[in-house]
mmCIF file of the N, C-alpha and C atoms, coordinates in Angstrom:
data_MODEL
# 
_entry.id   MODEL 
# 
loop_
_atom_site.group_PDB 
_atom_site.id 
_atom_site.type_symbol 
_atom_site.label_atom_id 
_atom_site.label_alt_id 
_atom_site.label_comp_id 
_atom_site.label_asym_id 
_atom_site.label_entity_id 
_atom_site.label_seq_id 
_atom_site.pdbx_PDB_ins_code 
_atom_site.Cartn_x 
_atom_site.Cartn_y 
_atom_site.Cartn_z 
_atom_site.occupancy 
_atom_site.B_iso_or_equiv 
_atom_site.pdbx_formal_charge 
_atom_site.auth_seq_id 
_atom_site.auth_comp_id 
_atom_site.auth_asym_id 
_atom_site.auth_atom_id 
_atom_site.pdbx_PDB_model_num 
ATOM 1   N N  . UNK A 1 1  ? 0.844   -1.182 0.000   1.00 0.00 ? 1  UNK A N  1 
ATOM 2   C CA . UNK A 1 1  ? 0.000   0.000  0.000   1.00 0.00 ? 1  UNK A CA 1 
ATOM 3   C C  . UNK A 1 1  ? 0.886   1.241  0.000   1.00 0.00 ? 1  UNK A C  1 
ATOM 4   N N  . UNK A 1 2  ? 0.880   2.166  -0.483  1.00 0.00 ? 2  UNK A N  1 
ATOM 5   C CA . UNK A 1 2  ? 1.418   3.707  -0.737  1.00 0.00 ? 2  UNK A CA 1 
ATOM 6   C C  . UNK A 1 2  ? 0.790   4.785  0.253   1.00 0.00 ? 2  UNK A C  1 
ATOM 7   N N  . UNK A 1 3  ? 1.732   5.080  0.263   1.00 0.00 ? 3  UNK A N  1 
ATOM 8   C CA . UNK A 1 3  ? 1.287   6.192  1.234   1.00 0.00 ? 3  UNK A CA 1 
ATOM 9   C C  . UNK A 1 3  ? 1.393   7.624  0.577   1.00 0.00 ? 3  UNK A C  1 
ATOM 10  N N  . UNK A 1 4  ? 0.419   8.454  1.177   1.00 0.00 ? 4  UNK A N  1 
ATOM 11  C CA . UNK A 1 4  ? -0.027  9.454  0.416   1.00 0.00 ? 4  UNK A CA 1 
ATOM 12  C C  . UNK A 1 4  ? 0.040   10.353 1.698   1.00 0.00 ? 4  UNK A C  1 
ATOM 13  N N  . UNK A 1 5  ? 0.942   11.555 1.155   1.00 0.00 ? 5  UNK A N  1 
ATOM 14  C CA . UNK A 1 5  ? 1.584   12.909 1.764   1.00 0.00 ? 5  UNK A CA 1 
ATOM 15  C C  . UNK A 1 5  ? 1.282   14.392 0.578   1.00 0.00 ? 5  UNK A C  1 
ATOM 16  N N  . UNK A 1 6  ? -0.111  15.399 1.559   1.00 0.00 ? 6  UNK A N  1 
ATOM 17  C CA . UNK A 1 6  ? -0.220  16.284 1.108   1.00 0.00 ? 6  UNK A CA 1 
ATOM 18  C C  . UNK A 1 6  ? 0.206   18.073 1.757   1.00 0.00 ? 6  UNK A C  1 
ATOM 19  N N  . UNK A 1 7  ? 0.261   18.420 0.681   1.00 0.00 ? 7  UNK A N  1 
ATOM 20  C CA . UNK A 1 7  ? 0.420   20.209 1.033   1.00 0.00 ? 7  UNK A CA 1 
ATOM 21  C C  . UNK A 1 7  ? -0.863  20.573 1.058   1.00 0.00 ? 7  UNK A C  1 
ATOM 22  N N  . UNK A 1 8  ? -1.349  21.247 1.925   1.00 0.00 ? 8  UNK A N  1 
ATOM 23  C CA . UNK A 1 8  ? -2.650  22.386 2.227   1.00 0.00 ? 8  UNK A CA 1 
ATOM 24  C C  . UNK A 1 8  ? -2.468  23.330 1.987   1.00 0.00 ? 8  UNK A C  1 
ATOM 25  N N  . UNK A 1 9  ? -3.081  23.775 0.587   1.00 0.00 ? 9  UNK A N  1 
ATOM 26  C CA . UNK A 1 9  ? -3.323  25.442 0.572   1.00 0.00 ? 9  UNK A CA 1 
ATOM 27  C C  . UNK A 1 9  ? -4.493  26.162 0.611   1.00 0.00 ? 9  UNK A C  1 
ATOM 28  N N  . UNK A 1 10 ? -5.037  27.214 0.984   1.00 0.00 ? 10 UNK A N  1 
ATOM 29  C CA . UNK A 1 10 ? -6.294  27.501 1.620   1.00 0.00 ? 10 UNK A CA 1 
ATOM 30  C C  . UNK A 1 10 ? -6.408  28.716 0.689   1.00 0.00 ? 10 UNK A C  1 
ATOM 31  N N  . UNK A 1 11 ? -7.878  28.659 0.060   1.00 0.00 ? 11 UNK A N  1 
ATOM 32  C CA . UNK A 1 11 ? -7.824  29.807 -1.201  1.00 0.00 ? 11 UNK A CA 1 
ATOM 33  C C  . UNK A 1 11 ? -9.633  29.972 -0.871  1.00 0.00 ? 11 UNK A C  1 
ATOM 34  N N  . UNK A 1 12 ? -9.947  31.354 -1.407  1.00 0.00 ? 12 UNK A N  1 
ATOM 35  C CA . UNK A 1 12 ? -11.064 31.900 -1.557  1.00 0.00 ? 12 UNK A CA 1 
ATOM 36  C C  . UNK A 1 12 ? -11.737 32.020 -3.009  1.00 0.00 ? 12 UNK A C  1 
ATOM 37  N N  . UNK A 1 13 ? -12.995 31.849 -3.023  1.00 0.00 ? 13 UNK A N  1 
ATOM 38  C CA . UNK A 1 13 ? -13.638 31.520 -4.272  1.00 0.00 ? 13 UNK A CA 1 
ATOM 39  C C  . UNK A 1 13 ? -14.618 32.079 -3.932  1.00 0.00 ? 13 UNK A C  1 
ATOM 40  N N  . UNK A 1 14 ? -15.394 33.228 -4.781  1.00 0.00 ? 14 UNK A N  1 
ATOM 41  C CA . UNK A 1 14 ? -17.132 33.962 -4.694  1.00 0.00 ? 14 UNK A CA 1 
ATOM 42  C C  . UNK A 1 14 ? -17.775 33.769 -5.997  1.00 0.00 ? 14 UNK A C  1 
ATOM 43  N N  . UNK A 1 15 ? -19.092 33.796 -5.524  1.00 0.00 ? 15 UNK A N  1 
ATOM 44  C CA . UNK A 1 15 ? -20.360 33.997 -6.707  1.00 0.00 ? 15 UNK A CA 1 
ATOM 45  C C  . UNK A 1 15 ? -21.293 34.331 -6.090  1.00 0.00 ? 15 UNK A C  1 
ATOM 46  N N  . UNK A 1 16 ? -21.732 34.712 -7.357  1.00 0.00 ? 16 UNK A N  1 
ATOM 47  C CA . UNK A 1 16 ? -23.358 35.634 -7.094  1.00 0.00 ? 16 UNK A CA 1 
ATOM 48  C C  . UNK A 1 16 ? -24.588 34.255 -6.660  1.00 0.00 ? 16 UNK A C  1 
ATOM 49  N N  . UNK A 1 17 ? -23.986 33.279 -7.338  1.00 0.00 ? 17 UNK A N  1 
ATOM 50  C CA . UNK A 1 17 ? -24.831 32.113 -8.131  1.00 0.00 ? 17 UNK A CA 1 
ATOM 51  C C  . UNK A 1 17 ? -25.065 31.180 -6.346  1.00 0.00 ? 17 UNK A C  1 
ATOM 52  N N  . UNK A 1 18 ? -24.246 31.348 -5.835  1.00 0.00 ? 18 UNK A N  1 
ATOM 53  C CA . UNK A 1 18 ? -24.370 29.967 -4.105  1.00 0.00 ? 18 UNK A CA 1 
ATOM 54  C C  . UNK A 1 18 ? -22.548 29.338 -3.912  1.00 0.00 ? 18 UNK A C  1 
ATOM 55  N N  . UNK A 1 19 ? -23.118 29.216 -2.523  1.00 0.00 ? 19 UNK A N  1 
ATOM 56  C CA . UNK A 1 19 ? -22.195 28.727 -2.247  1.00 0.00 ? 19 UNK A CA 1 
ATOM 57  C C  . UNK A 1 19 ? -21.376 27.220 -3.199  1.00 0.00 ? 19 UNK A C  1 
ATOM 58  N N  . UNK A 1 20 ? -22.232 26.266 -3.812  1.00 0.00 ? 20 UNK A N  1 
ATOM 59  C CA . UNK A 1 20 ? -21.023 25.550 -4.418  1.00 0.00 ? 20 UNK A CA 1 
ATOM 60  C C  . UNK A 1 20 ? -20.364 25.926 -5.806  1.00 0.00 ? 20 UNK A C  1 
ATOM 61  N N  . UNK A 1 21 ? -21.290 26.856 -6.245  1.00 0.00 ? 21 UNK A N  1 
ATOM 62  C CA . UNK A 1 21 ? -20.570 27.480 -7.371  1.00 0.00 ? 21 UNK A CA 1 
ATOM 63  C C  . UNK A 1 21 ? -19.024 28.441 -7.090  1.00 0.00 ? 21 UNK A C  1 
ATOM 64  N N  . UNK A 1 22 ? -19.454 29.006 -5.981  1.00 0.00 ? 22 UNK A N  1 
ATOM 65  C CA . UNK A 1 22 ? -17.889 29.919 -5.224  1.00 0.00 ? 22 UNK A CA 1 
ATOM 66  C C  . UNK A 1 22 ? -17.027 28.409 -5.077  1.00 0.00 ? 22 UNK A C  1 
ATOM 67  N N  . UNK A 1 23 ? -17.366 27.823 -4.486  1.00 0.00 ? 23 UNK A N  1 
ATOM 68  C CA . UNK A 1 23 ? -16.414 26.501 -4.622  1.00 0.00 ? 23 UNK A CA 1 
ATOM 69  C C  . UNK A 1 23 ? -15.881 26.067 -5.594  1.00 0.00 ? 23 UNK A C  1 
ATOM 70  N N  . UNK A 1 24 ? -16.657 25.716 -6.944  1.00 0.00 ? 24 UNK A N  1 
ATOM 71  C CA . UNK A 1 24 ? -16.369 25.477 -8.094  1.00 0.00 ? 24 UNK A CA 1 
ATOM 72  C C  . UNK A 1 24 ? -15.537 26.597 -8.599  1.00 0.00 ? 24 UNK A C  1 
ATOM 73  N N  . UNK A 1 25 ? -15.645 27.981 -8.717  1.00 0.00 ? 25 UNK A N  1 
ATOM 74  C CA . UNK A 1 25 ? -15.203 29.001 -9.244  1.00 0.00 ? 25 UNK A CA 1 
ATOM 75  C C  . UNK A 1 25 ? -13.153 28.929 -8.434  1.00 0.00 ? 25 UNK A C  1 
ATOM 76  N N  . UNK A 1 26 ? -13.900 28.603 -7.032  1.00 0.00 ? 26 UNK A N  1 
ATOM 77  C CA . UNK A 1 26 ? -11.980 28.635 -6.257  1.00 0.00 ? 26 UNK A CA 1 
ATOM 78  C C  . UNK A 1 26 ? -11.088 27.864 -7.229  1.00 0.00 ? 26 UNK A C  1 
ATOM 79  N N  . UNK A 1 27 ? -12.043 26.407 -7.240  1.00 0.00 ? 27 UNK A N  1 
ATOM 80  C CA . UNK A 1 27 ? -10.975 24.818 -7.629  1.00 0.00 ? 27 UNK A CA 1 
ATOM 81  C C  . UNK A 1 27 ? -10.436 25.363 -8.862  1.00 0.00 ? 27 UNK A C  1 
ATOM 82  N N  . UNK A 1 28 ? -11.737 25.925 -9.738  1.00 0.00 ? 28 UNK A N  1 
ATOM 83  C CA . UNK A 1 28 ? -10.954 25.859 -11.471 1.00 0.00 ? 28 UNK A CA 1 
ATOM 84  C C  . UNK A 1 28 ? -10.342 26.483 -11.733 1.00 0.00 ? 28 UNK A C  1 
ATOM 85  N N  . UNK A 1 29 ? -9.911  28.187 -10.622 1.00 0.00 ? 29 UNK A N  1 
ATOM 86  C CA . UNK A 1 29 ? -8.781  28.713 -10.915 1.00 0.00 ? 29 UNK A CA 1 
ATOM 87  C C  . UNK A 1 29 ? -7.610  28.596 -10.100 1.00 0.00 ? 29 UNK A C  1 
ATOM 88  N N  . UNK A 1 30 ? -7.739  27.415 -9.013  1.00 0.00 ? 30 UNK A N  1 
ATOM 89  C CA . UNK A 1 30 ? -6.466  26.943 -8.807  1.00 0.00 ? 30 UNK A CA 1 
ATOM 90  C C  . UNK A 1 30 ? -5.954  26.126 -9.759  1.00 0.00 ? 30 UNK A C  1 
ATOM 91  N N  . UNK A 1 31 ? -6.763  25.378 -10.437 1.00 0.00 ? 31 UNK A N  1 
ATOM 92  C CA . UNK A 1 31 ? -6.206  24.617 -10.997 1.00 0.00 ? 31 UNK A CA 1 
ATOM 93  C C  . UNK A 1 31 ? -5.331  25.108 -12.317 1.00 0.00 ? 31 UNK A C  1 
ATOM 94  N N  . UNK A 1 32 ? -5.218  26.096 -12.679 1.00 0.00 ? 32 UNK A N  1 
ATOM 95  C CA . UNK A 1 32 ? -4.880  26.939 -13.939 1.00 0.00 ? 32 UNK A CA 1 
ATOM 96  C C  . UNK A 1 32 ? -3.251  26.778 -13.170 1.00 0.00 ? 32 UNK A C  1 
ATOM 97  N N  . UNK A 1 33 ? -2.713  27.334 -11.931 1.00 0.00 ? 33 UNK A N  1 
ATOM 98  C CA . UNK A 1 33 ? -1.280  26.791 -11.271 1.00 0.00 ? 33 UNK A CA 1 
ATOM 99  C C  . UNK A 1 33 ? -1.136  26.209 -10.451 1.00 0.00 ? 33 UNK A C  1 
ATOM 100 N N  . UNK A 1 34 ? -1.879  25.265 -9.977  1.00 0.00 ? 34 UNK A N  1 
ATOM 101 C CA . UNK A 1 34 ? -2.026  24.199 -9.009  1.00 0.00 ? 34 UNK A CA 1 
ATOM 102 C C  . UNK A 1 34 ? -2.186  22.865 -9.718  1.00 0.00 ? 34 UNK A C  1 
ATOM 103 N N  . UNK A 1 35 ? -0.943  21.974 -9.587  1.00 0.00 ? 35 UNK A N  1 
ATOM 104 C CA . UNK A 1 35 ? -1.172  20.431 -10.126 1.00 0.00 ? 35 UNK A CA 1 
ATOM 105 C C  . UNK A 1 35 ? -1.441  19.380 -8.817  1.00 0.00 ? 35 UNK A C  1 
ATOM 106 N N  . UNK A 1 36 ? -2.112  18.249 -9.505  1.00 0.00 ? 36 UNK A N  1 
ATOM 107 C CA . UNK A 1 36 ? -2.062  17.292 -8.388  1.00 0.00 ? 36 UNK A CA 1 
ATOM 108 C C  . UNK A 1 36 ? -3.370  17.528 -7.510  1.00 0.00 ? 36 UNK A C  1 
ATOM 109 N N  . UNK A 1 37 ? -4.063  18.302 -7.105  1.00 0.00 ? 37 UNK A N  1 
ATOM 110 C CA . UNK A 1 37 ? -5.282  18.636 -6.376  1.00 0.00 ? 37 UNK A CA 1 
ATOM 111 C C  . UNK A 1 37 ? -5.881  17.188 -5.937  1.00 0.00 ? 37 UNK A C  1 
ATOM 112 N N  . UNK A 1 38 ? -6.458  17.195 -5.003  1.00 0.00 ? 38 UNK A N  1 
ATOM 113 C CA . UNK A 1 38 ? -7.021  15.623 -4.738  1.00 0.00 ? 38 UNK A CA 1 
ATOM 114 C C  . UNK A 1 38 ? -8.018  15.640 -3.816  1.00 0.00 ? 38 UNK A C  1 
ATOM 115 N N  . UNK A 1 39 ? -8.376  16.394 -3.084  1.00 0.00 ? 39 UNK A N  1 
ATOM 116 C CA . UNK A 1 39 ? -9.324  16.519 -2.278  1.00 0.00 ? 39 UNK A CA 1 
ATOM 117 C C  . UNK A 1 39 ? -9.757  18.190 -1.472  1.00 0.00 ? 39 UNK A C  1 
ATOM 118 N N  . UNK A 1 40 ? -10.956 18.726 -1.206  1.00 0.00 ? 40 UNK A N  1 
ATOM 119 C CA . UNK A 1 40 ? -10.746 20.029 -0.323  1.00 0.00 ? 40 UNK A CA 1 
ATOM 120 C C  . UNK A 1 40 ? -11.639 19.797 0.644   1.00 0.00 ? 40 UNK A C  1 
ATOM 121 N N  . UNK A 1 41 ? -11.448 20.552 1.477   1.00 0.00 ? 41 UNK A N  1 
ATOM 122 C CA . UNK A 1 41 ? -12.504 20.667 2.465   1.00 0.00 ? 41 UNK A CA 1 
ATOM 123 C C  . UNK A 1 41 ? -12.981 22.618 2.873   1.00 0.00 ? 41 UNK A C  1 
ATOM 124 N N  . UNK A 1 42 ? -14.473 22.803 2.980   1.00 0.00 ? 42 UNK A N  1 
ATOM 125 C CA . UNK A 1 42 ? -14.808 24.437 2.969   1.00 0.00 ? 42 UNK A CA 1 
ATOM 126 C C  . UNK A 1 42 ? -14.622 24.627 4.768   1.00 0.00 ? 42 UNK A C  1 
ATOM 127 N N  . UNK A 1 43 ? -13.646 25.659 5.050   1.00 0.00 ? 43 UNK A N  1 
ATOM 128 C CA . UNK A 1 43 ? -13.267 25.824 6.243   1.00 0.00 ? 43 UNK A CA 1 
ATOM 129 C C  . UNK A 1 43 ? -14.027 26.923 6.479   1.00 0.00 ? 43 UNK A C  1 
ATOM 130 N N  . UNK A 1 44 ? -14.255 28.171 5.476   1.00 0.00 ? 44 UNK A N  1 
ATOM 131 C CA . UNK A 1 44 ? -15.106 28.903 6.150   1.00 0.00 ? 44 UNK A CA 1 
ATOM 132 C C  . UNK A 1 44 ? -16.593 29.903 4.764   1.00 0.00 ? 44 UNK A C  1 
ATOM 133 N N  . UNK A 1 45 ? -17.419 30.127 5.553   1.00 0.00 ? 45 UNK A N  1 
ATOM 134 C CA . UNK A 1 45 ? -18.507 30.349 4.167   1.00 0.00 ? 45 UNK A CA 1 
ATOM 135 C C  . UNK A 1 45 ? -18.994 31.756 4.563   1.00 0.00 ? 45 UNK A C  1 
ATOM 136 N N  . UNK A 1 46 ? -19.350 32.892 4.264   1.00 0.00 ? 46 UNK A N  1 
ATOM 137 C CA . UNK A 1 46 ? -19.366 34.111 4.088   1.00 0.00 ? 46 UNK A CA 1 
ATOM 138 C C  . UNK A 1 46 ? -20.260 34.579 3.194   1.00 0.00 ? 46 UNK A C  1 
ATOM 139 N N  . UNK A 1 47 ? -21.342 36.031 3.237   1.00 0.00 ? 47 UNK A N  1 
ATOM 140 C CA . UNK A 1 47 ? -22.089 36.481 1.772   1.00 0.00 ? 47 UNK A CA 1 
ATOM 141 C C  . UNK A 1 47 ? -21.225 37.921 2.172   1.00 0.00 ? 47 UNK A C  1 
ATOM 142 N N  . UNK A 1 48 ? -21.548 38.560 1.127   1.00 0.00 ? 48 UNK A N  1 
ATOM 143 C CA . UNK A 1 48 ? -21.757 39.963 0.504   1.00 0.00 ? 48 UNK A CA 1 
ATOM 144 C C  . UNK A 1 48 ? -22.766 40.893 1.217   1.00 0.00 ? 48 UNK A C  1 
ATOM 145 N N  . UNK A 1 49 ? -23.561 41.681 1.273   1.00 0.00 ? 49 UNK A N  1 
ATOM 146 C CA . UNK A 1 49 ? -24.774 41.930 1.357   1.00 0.00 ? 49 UNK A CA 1 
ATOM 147 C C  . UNK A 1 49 ? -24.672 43.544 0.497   1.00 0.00 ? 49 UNK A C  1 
ATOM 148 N N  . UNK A 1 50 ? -25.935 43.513 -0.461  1.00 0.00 ? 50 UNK A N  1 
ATOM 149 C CA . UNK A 1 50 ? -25.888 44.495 -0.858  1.00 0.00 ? 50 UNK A CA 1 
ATOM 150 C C  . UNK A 1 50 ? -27.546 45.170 -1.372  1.00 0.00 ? 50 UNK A C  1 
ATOM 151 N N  . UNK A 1 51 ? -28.091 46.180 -0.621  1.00 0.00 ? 51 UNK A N  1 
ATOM 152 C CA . UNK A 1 51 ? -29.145 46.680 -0.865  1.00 0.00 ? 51 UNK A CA 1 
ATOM 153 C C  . UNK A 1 51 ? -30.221 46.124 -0.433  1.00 0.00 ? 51 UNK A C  1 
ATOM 154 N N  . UNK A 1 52 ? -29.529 45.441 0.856   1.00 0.00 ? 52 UNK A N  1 
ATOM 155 C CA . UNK A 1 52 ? -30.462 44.392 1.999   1.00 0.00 ? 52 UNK A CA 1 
ATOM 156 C C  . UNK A 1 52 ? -30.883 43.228 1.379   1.00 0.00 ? 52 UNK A C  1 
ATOM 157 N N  . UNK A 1 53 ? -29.841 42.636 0.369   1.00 0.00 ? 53 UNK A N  1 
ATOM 158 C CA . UNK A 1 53 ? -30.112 41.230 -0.171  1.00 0.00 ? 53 UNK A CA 1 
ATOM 159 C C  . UNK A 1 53 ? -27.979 40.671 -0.387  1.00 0.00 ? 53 UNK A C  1 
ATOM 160 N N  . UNK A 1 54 ? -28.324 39.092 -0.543  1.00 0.00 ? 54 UNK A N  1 
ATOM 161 C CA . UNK A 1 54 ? -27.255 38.743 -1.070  1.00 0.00 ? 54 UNK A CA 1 
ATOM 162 C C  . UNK A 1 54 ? -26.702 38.829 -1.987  1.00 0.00 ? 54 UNK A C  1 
ATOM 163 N N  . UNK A 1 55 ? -25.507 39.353 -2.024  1.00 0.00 ? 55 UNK A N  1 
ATOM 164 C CA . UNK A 1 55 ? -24.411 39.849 -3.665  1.00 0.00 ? 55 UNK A CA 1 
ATOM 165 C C  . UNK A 1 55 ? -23.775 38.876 -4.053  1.00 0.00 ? 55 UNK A C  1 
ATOM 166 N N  . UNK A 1 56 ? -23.414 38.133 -3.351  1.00 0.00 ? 56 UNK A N  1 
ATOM 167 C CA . UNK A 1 56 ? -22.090 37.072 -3.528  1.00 0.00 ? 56 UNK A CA 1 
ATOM 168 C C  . UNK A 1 56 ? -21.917 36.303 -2.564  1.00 0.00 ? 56 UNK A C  1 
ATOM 169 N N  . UNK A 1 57 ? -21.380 35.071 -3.001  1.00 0.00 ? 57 UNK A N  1 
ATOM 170 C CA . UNK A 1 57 ? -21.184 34.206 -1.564  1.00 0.00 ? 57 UNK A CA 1 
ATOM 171 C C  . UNK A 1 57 ? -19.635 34.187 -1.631  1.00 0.00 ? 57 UNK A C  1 
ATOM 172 N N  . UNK A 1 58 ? -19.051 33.977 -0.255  1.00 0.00 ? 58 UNK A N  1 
ATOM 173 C CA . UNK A 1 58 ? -17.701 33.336 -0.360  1.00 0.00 ? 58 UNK A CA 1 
ATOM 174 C C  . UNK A 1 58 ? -17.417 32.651 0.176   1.00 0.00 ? 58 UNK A C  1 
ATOM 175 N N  . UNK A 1 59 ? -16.408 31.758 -0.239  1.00 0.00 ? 59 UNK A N  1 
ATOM 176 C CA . UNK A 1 59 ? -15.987 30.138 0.963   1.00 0.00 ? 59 UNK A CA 1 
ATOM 177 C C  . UNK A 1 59 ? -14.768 30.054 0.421   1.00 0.00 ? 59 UNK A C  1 
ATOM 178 N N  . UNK A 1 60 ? -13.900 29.635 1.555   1.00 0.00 ? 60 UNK A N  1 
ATOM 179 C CA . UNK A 1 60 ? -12.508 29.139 1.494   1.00 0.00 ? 60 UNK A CA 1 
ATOM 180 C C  . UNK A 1 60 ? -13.050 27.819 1.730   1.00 0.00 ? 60 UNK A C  1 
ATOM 181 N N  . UNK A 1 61 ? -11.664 27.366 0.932   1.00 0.00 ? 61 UNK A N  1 
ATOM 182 C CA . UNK A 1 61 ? -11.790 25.814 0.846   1.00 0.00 ? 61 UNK A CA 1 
ATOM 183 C C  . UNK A 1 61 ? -9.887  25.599 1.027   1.00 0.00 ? 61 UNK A C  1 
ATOM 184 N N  . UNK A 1 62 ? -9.733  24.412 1.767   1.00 0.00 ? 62 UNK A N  1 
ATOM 185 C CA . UNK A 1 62 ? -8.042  23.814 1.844   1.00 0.00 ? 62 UNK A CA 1 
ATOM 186 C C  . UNK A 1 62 ? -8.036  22.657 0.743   1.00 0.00 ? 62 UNK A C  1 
ATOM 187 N N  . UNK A 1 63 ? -7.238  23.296 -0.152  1.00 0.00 ? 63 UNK A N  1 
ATOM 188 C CA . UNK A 1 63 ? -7.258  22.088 -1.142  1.00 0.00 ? 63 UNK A CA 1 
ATOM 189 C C  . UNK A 1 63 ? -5.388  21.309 -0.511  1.00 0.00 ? 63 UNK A C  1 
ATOM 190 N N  . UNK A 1 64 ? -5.808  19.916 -0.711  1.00 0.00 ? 64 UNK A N  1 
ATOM 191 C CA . UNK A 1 64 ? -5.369  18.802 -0.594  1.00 0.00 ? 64 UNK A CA 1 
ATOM 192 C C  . UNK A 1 64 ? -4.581  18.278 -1.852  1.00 0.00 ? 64 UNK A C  1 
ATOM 193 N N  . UNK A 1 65 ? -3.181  18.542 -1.878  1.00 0.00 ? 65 UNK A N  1 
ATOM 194 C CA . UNK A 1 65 ? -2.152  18.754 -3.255  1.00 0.00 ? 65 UNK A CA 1 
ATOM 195 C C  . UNK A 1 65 ? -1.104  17.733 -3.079  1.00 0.00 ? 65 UNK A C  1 
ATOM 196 N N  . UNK A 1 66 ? -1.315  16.033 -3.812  1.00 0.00 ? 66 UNK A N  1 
ATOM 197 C CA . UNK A 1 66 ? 0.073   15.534 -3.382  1.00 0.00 ? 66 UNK A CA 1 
ATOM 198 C C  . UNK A 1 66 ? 1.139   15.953 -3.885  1.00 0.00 ? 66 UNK A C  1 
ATOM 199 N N  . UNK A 1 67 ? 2.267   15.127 -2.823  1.00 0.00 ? 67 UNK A N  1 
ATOM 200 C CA . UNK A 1 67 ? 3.183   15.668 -3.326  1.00 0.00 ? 67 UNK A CA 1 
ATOM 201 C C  . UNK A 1 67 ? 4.124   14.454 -4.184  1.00 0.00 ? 67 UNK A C  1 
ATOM 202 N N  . UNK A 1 68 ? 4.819   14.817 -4.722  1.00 0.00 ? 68 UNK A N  1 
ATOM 203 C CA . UNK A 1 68 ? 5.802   13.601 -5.550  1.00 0.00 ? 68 UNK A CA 1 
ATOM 204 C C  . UNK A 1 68 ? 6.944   13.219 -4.750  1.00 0.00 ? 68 UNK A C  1 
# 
């Protein structure tokens, strides 16, 4: 069995659209300089507020990056 050793990096991602879309929006632009990605977890979730309604959501997520 192999053993598997990762780096945690913790990044912010928003949308207008909900919270898993801000999620989706974080991953796909880490992934533009981030290789290897393998798992995240949302550590913290946040809105906007604007004109006494929601603007945007935001969530950090720790993405889970092996290493070689």
């Amino acid at each position: 069995m192999s053993e598997h050793v990762y780096k945690q990096v913790e990044i912010t991602g928003s949308s207008p659209d909900g919270i898993e879309a801000a999620v989706q929006n974080a991953i796909a632009k880490a992934s533009e300089s981030l290789h290897g990605m393998r798992w995240f977890e949302v550590t913290e979730t946040r809105g906007h507020i604007e004109n006494e309604r929601i603007a945007h959501w935001q969530v950090t997520v720790k993405v889970g990056i092996s290493l070689d």
